[in-house]
N, C-alpha and C positions, 0 to 999 in steps of 0.2 A: 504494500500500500504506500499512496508518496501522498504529502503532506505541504502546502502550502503555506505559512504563517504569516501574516502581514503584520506589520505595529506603524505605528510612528504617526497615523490622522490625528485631527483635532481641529480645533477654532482658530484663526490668525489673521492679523488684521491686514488688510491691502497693502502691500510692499513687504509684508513680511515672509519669512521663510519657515520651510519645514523639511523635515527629512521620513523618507519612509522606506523601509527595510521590508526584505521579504527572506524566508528562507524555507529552502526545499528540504524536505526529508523522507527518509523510505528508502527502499530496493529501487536504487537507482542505478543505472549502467553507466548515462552517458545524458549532460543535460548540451543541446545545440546552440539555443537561445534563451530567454529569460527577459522579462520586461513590465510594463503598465499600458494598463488598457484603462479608461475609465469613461464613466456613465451620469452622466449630469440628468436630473429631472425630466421626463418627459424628451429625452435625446437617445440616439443610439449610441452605444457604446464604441471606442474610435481607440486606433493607438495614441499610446504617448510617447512611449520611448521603448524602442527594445536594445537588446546585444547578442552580438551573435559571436560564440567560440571563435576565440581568434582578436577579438575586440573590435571589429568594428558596429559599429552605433547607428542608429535612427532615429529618428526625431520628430513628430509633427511638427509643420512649419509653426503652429501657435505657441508652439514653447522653447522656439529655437531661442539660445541665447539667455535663457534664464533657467532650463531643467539641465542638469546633469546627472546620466545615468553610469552606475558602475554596479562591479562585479568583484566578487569575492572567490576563484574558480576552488577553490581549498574546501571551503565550508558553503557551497552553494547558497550561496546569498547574492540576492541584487538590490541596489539601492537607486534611493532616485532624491537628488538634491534638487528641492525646490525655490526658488529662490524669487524675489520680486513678482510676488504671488498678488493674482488678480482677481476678483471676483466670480468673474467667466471660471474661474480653473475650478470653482466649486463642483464635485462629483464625490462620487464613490470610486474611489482608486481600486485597481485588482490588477493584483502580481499574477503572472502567468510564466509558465515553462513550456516550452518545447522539449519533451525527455524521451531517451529510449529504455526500457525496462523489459525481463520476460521476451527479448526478442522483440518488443511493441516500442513504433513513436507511437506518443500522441502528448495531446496538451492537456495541461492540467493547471488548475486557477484557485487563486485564495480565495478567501469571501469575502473579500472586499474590507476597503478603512475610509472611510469617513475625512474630507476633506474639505471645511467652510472658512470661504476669505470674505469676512463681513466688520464692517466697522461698526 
């Protein structure tokens, strides 16, 4: 079984920053990619940022320049440094993996962390 764990949401006021951690665990073989996806109210869910083995990075153009994403490849951890946060950025954040296990890729995703930029 693999396991998602998200942390780091909360409340923060406009310009401010956050950081949010995810990390994978279980019978894992081999993770490809690793990243955020997130879901604002009444929108469909959309990337934010992934990494792919090897380290290169993606970006939605809305966060280019103030998200940065990283990687822990040791302890399968991805982070996402939030920074000069805007009200729009408000969603429910979810860390997702691309992993092989059992012979199997597939994707697997935390439940989500809670993210409000409100004055």
């Amino acid at each position: 079984q693999v396991q998602l764990v998200e942390s780091g949401g909360g409340l923060v006021q406009p310009g401010g920053s956050l950081r949010l951690s995810c990390a994978a665990s279980g019978s894992i073989f081999s993770i490809y990619i690793m990243g955020w996806y997130r879901q604002a109210p009444g929108k469909q869910r959309e990337l934010v940022a992934n990494i792919i083995s090897g380290g290169s990075t993606n970006y939605a153009d809305s966060v280019k320049g103030r998200f940065t994403i990283s990687r822990d490849y040791n302890k399968n951890t991805v982070d996402l440094q939030m920074n000069s946060l805007k009200p729009e950025d408000t969603a429910v954040y979810y860390c997702y993996a691309d992993l092989e296990r059992d012979y199997r890729r597939s994707n697997y995703w935390g439940q989500g962390t809670q993210v409000t930029v409100s004055s």
